[in-house]
C-alpha positions in Angstrom: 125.4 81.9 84.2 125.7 79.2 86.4 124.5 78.6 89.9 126.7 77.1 92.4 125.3 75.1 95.1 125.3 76.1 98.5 125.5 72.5 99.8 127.7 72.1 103.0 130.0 69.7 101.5 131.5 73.1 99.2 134.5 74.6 100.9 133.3 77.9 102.1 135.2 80.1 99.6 133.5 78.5 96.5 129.9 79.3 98.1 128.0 81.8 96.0 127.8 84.5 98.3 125.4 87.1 95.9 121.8 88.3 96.9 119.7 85.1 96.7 116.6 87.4 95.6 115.9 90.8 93.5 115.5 94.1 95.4 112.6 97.0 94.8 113.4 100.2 95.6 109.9 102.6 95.8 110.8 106.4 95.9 107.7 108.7 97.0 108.3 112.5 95.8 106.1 114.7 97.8 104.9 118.2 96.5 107.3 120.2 98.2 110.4 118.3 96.8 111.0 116.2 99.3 111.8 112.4 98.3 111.7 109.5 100.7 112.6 106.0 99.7 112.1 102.3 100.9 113.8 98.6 99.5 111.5 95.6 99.4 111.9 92.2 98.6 109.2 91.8 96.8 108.0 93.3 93.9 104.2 93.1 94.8 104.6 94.5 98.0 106.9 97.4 96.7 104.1 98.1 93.7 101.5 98.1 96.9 103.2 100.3 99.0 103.7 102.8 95.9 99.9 102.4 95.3 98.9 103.5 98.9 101.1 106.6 98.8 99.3 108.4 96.1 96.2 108.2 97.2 97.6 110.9 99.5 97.2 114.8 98.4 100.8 115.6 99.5 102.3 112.7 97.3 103.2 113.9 94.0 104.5 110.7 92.1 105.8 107.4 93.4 108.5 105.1 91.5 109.3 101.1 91.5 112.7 100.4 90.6 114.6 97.6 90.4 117.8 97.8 92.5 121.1 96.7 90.9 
């Protein structure tokens, strides 16, 4: 797949106008069935955030996923 530059000499149609980056979505299911979810850039921070959750005693699982 090719990249297309984003240079300012490119007509602005031809600009490559996708996400620049990949995003993380972390989904926290709670004991009661409840699910709560949050989108992060970055991957570390996402696996961090899922990390902190369980050490709660209401969290049942977490999940990192990536987000199309």
């Amino acid at each position: 797949m090719a990249v297309r530059s984003t240079s300012k000499k490119a007509p602005p149609e031809s600009r490559d106008k996708r996400r620049k980056h990949r995003h993380w979505q972390v989904t926290v299911y709670y004991h009661d069935g409840e699910k709560f979810a949050r989108v992060y850039i970055d991957r570390e921070r996402a696996v961090r955030f899922a990390d902190r959750q369980k050490k709660s005693p209401i969290i049942r699982s977490t999940r990192v996923t990536e987000v199309d």
